[in-house]
Legacy VTK file of the C-alpha trace (Angstrom):
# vtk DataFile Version 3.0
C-alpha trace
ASCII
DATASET POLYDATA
POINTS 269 float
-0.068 8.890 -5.224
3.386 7.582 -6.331
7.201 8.098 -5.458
8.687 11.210 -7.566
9.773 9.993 -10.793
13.281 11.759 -12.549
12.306 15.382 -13.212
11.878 15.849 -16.536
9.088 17.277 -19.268
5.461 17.036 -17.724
2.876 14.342 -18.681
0.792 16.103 -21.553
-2.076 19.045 -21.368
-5.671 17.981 -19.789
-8.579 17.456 -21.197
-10.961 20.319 -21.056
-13.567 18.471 -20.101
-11.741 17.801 -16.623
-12.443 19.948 -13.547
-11.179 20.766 -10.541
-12.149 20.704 -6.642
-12.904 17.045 -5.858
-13.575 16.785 -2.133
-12.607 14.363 0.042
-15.850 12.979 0.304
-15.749 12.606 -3.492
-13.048 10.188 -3.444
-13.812 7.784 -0.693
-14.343 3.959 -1.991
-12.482 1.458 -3.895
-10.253 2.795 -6.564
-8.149 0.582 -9.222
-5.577 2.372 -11.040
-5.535 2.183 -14.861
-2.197 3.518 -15.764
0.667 6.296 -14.693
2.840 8.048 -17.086
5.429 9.572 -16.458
8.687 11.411 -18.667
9.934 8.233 -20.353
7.663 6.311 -18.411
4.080 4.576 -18.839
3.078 1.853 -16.468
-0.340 -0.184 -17.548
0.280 -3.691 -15.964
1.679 -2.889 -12.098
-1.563 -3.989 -9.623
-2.558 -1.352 -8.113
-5.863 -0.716 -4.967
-6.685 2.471 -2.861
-9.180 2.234 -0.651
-10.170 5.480 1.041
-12.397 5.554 3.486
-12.846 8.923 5.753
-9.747 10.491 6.080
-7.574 7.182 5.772
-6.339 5.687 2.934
-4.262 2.540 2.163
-2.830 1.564 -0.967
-1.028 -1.475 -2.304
1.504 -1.739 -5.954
2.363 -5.623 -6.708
4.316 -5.464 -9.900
3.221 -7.681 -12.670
6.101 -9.542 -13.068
6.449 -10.738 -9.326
7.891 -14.035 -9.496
6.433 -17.106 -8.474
7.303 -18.610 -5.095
4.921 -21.654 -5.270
6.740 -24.519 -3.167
8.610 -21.813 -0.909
8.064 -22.660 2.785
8.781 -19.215 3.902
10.972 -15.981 2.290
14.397 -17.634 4.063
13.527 -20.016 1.294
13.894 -17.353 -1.153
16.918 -16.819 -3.625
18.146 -13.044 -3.365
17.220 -12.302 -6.682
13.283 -12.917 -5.738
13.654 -11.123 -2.609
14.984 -8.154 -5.252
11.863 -8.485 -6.449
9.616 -8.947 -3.838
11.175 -5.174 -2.611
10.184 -3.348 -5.392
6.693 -3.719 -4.786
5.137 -0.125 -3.202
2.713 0.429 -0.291
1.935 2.869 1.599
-0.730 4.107 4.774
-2.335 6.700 6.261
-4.279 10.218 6.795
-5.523 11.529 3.749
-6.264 15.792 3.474
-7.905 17.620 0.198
-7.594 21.153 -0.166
-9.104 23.204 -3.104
-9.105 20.194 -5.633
-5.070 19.416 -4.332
-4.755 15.986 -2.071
-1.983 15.298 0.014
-1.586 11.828 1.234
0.654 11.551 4.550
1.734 8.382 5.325
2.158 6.711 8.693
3.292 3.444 7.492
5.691 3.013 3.839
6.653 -0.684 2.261
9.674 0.665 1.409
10.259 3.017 4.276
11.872 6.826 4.127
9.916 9.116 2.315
11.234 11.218 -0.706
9.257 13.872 -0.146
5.421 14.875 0.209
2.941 13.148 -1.792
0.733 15.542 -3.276
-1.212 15.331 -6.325
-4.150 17.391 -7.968
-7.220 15.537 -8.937
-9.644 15.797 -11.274
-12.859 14.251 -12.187
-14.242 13.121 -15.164
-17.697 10.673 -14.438
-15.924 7.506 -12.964
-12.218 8.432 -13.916
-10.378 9.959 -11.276
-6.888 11.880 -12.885
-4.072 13.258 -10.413
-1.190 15.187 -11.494
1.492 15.502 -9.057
2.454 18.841 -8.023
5.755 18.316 -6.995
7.122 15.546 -9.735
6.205 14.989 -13.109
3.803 12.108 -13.477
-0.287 11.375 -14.105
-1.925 8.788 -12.597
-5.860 7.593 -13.988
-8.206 5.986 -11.395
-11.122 4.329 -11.662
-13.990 3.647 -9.109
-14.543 -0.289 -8.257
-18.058 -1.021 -7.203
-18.351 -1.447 -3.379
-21.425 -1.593 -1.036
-21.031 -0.514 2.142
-19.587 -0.545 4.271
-17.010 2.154 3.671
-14.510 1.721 7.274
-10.980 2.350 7.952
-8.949 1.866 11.724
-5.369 3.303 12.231
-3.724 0.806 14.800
-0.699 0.784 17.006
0.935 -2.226 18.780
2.433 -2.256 22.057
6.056 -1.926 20.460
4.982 1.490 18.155
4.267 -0.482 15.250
1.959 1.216 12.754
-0.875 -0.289 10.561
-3.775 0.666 8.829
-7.035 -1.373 8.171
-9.268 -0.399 5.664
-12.815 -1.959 4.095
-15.183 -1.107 1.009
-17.737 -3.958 1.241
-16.192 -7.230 1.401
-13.122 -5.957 -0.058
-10.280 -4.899 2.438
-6.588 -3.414 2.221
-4.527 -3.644 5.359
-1.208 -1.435 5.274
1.017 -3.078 8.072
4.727 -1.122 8.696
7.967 -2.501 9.865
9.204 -1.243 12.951
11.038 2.485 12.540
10.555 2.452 8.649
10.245 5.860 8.216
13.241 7.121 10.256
15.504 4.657 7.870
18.463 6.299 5.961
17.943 4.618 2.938
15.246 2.900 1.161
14.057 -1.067 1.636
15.983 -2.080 -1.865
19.051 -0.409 -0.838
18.503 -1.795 3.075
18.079 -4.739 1.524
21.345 -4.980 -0.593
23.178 -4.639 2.702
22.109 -7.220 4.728
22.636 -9.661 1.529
25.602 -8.549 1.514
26.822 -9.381 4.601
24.372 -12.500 5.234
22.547 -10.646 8.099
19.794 -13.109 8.802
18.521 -10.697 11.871
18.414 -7.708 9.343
16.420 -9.645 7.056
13.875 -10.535 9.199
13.653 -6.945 10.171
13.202 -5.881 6.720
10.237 -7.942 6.157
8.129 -7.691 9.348
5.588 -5.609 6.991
3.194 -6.537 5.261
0.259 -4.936 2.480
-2.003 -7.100 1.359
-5.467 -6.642 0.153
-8.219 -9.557 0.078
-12.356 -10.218 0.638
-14.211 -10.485 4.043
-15.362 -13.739 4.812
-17.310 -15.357 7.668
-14.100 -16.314 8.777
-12.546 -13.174 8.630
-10.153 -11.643 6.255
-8.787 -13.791 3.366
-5.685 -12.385 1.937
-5.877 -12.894 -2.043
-2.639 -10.813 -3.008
0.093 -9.602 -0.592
3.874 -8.100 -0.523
4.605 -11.896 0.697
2.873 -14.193 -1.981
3.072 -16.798 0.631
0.452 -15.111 2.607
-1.915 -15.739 -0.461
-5.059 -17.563 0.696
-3.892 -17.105 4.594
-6.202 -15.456 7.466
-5.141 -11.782 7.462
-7.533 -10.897 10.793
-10.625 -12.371 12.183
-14.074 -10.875 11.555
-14.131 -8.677 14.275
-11.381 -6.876 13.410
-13.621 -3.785 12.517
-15.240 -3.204 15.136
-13.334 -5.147 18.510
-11.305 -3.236 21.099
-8.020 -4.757 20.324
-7.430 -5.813 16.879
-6.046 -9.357 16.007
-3.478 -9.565 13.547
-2.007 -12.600 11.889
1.368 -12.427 10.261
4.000 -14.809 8.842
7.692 -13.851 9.344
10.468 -14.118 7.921
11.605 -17.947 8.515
7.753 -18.950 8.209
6.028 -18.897 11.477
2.694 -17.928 11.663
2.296 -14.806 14.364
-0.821 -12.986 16.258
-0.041 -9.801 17.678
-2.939 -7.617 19.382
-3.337 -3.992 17.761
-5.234 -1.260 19.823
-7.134 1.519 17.616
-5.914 4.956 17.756
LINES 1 270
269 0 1 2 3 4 5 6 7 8 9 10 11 12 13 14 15 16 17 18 19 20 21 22 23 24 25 26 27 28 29 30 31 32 33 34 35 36 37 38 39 40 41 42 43 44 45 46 47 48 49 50 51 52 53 54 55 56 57 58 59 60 61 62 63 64 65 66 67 68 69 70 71 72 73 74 75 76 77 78 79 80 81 82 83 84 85 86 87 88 89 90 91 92 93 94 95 96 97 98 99 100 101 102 103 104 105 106 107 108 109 110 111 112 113 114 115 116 117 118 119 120 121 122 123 124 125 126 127 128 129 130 131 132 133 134 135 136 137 138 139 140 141 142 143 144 145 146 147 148 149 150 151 152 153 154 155 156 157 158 159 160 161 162 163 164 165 166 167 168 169 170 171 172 173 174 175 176 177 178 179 180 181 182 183 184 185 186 187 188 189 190 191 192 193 194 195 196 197 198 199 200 201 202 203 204 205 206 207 208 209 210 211 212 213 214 215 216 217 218 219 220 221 222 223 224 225 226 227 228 229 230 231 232 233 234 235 236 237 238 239 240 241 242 243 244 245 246 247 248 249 250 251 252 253 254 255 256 257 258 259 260 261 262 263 264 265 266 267 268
């Protein structure tokens, strides 16, 4: 479940042991991903959660070498080299479908907006490992199943002005996939959006940029507590309040781009 790396040679044969035709029952819960590898490419230290639970998924990529923003009021704050950084993280939501053993993932909401094609990977199971190949790029990715009690929920939600988000729970562990407005219809990709409005100092573009937000965190009596998000800032803030699973209209909190804390309603769709 990863952007299309460089053609190139494939990742190496299988293991016999592995088999084919996971379900999608079979992969709902918490996974953690233990490494990709790719042609000239093997990633062990990027962060990376899926939660799927029914037939939606989110999942969040924080790069281990994030800077740190400790002291930063808000990202205006930030020099342009951190936001550089800040944009390469990955996230992505949506509807999930798996098909003979082959999963396609179909996103509704994208941290770094236009897609470069589908996302479809074949998985295979091996006890608590979870291996996908991708069937249209080069590249292996090896999951592994985090413990999680139920319960297992996820709610696709839609404010009043279009914008996506997904909100998903295994246990009192959550991952909440929020979109910025018209993303996906972009003609080029948030690091390249993002070297344009730098450019030309476009504080309105900025702030456009970054009304998104993935973050993943624990449920609390409170509510959810974010513990690691796209905007380190948001680090120990309220994501939603603890009704957010099962309330009419969703309450979401959000922090934007010159630091003001923001809660929009969501309805579930």
């Amino acid at each position: 479940m990863t952007a299309p790396p460089p053609a190139a040679d494939p990742p190496g044969p299988l293991p016999a042991s592995l088999a084919l035709e996971p379900t999608l029952q079979a992969v709902q819960g918490l996974w953690r991903r233990e490494w990709l590898r790719a042609p000239g490419q093997e990633d062990t230290t990027t962060e990376v959660h899926w939660i799927q639970a029914g037939r939606l998924h989110v999942d969040l990529r924080l790069p281990a070498d994030l800077p740190d923003v400790r002291g930063a009021r808000s990202l205006a704050d930030l020099p342009p080299r951190v936001l550089r950084a800040l944009a390469r993280s990955e996230g992505f939501a949506g509807a999930t479908a798996v098909e003979r053993g082959v999963c396609t993932w179909t996103r509704r909401v994208n941290w770094r907006g236009p897609l470069d094609g589908p996302d479809v990977g074949a998985l295979f199971f091996e006890e608590d490992a979870l291996l996908e190949r991708g069937v249209f790029a080069d590249y292996a990715e090896l999951w592994r199943r985090e413990p999680a009690a139920p319960p297992l929920v996820a709610r696709q939600l839609r404010r009043v002005d279009g914008q996506a988000a997904v909100l998903a729970r295994a246990g009192d562990r959550f991952l909440l996939g929020r979109g910025a407005p018209g993303a996906l219809a972009a003609l080029a990709a948030l690091p390249e959006r993002l070297e344009r409005a730098l450019a030309h100092r476009h504080r309105g573009a900025l702030r456009r940029l970054f009304d998104q937000e993935f973050c993943r965190g624990r449920l609390t009596p409170e509510g959810g507590i974010i513990e690691r998000s796209t905007n380190p800032l948001r680090e120990g803030a309220l994501a939603f309040p603890p009704d957010a699973f099962v309330a009419d209209t969703v309450r979401l909190t959000a922090q934007d781009f010159d630091g003001a804390t923001q809660t929009t309603s969501w309805i579930p769709v």
